[in-house]
N, C-alpha and C positions, 0 to 999 in steps of 0.2 A: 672566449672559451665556450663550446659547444654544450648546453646542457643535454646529460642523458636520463635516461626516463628511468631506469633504475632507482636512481639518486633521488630523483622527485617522485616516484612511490614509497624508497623510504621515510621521503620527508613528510610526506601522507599521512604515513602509518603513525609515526614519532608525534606530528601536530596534532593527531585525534581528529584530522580534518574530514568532512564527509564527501567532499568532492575536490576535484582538479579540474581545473578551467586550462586548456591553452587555446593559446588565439595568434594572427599573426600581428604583430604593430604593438600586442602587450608583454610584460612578462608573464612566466605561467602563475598562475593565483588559485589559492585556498580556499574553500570557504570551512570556515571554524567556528563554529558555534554559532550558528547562520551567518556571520559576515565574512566579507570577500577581502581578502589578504593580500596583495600581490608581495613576489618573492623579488629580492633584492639585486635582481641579474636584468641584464640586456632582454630589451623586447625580440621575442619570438620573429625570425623571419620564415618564410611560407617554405623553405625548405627546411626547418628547423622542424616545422609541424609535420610536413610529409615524411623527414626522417621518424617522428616520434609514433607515427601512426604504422610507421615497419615492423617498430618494436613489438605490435601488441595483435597486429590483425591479421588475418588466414589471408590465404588467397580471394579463397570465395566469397570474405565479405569485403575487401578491397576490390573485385570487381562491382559489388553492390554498390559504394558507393562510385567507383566510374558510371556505373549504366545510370543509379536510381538519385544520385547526389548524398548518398547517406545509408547509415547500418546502424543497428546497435547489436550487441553481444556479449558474452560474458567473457572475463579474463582471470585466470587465475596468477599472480606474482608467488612462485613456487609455492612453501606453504605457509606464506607472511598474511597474506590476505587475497580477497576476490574483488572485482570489481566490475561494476555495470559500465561498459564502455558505448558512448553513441559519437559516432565517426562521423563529419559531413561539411559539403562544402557550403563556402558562404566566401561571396562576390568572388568568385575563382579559385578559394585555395580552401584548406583543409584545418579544420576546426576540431576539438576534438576536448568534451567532458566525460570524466569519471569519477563513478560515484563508487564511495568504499561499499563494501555489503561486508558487516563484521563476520570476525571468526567463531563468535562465543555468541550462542543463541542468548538472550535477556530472557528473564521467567517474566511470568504475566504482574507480578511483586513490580518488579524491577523497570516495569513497562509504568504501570502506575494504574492498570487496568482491576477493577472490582474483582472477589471472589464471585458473582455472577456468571461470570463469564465462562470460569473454567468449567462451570457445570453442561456449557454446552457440549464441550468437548467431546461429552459420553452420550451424546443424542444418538438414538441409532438411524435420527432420517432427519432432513428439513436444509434451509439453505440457511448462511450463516455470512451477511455481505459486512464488509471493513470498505469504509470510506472514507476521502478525503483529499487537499487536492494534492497533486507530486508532492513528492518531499516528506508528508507527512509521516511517513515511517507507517507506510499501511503493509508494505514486504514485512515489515521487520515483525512484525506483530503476530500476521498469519504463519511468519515461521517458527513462531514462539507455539504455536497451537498445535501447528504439526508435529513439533517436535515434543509437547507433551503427550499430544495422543501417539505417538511412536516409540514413546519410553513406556505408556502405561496403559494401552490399549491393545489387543493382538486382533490386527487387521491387512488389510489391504489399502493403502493408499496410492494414491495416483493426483502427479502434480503436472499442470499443462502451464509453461511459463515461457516468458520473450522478453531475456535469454532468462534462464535457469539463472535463479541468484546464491541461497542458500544449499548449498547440496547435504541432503541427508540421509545418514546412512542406515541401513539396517538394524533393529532396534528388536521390540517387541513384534513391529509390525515389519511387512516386505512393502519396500515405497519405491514405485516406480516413477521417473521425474522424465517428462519428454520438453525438448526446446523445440519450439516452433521455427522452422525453416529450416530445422536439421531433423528432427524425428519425424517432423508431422506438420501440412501444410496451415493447417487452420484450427484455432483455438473449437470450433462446432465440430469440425472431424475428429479434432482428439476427444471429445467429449462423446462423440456417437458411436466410436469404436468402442473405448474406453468403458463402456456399459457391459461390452461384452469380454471385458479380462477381470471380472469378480471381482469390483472394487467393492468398497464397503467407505471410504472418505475420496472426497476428490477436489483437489484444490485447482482455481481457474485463476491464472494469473490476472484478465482483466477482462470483465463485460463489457466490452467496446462495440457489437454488432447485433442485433437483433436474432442471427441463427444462434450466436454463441448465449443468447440470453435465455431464448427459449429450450437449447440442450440443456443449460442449466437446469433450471426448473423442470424440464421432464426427469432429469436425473435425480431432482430432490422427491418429486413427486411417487417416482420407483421405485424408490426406502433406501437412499445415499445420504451419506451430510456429504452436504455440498457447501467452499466457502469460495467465494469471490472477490474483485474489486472494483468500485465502481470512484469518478473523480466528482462525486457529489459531496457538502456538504450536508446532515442532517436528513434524520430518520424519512421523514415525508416527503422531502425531495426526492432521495434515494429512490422512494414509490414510485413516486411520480415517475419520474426519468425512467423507468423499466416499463411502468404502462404506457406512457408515452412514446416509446421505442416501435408500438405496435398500431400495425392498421387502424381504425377505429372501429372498424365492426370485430375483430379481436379483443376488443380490450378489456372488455367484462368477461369473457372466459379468462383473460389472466389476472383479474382483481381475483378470481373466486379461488385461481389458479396459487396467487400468491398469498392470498389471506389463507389459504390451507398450509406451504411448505416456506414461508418467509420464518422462522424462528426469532434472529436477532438482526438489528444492525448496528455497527459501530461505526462512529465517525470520529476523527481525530482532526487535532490540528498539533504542530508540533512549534513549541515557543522557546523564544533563546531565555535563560533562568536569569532573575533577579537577585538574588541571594548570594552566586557563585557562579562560577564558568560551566557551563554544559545548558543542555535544552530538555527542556519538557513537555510531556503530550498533555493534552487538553482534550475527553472524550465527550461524545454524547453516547450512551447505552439505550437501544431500547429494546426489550425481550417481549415478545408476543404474545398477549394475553385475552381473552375470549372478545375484550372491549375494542383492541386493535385492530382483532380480524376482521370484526363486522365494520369496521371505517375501511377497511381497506376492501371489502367486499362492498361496500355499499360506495363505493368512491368520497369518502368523508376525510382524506388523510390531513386536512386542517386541524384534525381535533385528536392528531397522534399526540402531539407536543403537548398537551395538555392531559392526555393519558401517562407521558415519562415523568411528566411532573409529581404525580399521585403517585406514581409508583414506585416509590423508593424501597416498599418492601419485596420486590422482584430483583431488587439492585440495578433499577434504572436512575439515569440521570440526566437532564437536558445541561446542553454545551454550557450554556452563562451559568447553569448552576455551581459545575464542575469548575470553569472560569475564577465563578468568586472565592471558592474555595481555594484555589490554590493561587490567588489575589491575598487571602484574608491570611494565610500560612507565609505570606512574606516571597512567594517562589518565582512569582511575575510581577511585571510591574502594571502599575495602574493603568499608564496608556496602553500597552501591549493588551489587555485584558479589555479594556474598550473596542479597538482596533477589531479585537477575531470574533467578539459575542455577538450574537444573532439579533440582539434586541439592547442597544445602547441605552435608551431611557430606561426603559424598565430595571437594567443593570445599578444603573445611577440612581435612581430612586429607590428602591431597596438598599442601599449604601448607604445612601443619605438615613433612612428608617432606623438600620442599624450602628448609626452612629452615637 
């Protein structure tokens, strides 16, 4: 009996699963609270998958993947749920994951992120990067942000994303949301038009290119909050990887560049719970303070982590601190909390102290 893709979105929904794997040679499989499920039916045949991929995709990105091998875009299943769909071939036939994008924003509470943070939200300028690698639940977060500063701010926002995940609706604020290869060719061009439709927030679905890095920052620089995504772990990499991005006779106009319009960054890592079934994020915070700027002006960003450290009265915190913490709370487990921290001995040594 033929599975229908219906049936396996409901089962999606009903599992709490965050993705759908189909493949040909497997059944189709889950992943639930980070691990991978497979469903209890006949492995997938490659007409099985080119049927499932009719269900869900336009014309024009079913020719994407004929010409380019592959698409990704958004899906809505009426109004059950949305889903990031990436379409593509692999050894001849047609592959095809999606990933849930919930219906019910999470508050920044529910996230597990500091009161610090929401106080960015009312900045009236600077750039405000969320990182981490895939998976991490870096969408979900930034649409926690927008969606407060859209309930409680009256503004203009404008979101450049590939595809649109979250759609939000008019609130306090008017929120323009463009999908790249349907609105607008490139995340730099939505950014540089985008200047001139009176934004006041503007959300950049990922820094992946040097034009798009540097509209960023001219944008922060203009008097925008600007937030982004980048797939770094940790505040000083994050630096790094954006001066790095640039020529080298540029790169100290954007140390000076960003030590003035960098505000915060966050990095996450997202862990399946110890205590109980579901997952939990694990951040590092770091909000920008006079000591910050001048490391990152002065190319010192070695001695950020050792600024979030001190700075727990800003509401900063580095990765392994936040780690142990929610290690010491019973929520992860030991090896899981070794495995993601930045700095393993030092982790274990401090455990050891506080035993």
């Amino acid at each position: 009996m033929s599975v229908e893709m219906s049936d396996l979105l409901d089962l999606v929904i009903d599992e709490g699963a965050s993705d759908l794997h189909l493949a040909v040679g497997t059944p189709p499989i889950l992943r639930v609270n980070g691990d991978l499920v497979p469903l209890e039916t006949d492995p997938l045949t490659a007409e099985d998958t080119e049927r499932l991929m009719k269900n869900v995709i336009s014309e024009q990105d079913e020719q994407k993947v004929r010409q380019h091998g592959g698409t990704d875009f958004g899906f809505a299943f009426g109004d059950k749920a949305r889903f990031r769909v990436s379409v593509f071939r692999q050894r001849g036939v047609v592959g095809i994951v999606m990933r849930t994008i919930p219906n019910t924003l999470l508050t920044l509470e529910d996230i597990g992120l500091r009161p610090s943070v929401k106080e960015l939200l009312y900045l009236p300028r600077g750039m405000v990067l969320v990182t981490g690698p895939t998976g991490s639940g870096k969408s979900t977060t930034l649409a926690s942000m927008i969606d407060i500063i859209n309930r409680e701010r009256t503004c203009h926002i404008i979101t450049v994303e590939d595809p649109i995940e979250f759609y939000h609706t008019h609130k306090s604020c008017v929120v323009t949301q463009r999908e790249l290869g349907v609105d607008v060719p490139s995340f730099d061009e939505a950014l540089r038009r985008g200047l001139r439709q009176d934004p006041d927030v503007i959300l950049v679905g990922e820094l992946r290119d040097l034009e798009t890095i540097q509209a960023a920052v001219t944008a922060a620089e203009t008097g925008h909050l600007v937030f982004g995504t980048l797939h770094t772990t940790g505040a000083a990499e994050t630096i790094d990887r954006i001066i790095d991005a640039f020529p080298t006779d540029q790169q100290e106009q954007v140390r000076t560049q960003l030590a003035t319009t960098l505000v915060a960054v966050i990095s996450q890592v997202l862990m399946q719970r110890h205590d109980k079934p579901g997952r939990v994020a694990a951040f590092e915070i770091m909000i920008s303070t006079p000591s910050i700027r001048a490391s990152i002006r002065d190319n010192k960003t070695f001695r950020i982590t050792s600024d979030i450290q001190t700075g727990a009265k800003y509401g900063m915190v580095t990765l392994d601190a936040h780690l142990m913490e929610l290690y010491g709370k019973g929520l992860i487990s030991y090896g899981d909390m070794i495995t993601k921290c930045r700095d393993p001995e030092s982790v274990m040594q401090k455990l050891q102290i506080n035993k």
